[in-house]
N, C-alpha and C positions, 0 to 999 in steps of 0.2 A: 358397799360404801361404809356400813358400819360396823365395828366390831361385834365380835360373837355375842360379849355380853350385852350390848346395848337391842340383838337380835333378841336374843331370851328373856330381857328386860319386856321389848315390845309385846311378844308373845304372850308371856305372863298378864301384862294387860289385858289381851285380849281373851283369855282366858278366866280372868276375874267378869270382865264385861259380860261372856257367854255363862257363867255361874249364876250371874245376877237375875238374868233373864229366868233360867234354871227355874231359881230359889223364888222368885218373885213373881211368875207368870199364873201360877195357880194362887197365887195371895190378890195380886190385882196387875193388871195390863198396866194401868196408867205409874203403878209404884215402878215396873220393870223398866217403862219410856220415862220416866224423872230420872231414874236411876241409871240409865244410860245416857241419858243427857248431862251429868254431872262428870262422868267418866270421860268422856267423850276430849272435854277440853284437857282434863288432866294425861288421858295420851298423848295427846297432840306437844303439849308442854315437855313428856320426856322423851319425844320423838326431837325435838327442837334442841333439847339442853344436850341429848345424843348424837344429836349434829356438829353442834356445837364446840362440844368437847373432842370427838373425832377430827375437826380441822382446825381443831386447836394442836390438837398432837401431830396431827401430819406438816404442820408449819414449824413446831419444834424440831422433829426430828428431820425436815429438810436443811433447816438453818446447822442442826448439827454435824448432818455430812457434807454441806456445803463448806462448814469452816475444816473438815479433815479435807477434804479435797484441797482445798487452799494451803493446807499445811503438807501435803504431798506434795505437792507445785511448788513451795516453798525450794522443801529436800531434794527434787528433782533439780532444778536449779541451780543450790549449792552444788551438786554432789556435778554437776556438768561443766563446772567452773575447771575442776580438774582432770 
């Protein structure tokens, strides 16, 4: 569904998230569960904005081979006249 970057975007999150854990579970549990709980909405958010954008572009780029199609049918047309 979504493009590569918006993949490697995700992942990278999820990667920051498992660091966190990493970095912070010998410091204290409870910093590591804040700190994931703050993250948590912020992937969700470029999981959303990466939807978002992804069917934003696939309504783009339908609209623009739907108007080359119509300009084929156009040519096709003339070009059948004679």
């Amino acid at each position: 569904m979504f493009k590569d970057e918006s993949v490697i975007g995700a992942v990278i999150f999820f990667q920051i998230g498992l660091l966190i854990w990493v970095k912070l579970w010998d410091f204290s549990i409870t910093a590591a569960i804040y700190a994931t709980v703050i993250l948590v909405p912020i992937i969700m958010l470029f999981i959303m904005f990466a939807a978002h954008a992804y069917k934003t572009q696939v309504k783009q780029r339908l609209q623009s081979t739907m108007n080359k199609m119509d300009e084929l049918d156009d040519i096709n047309d003339e070009l059948n006249r004679f």
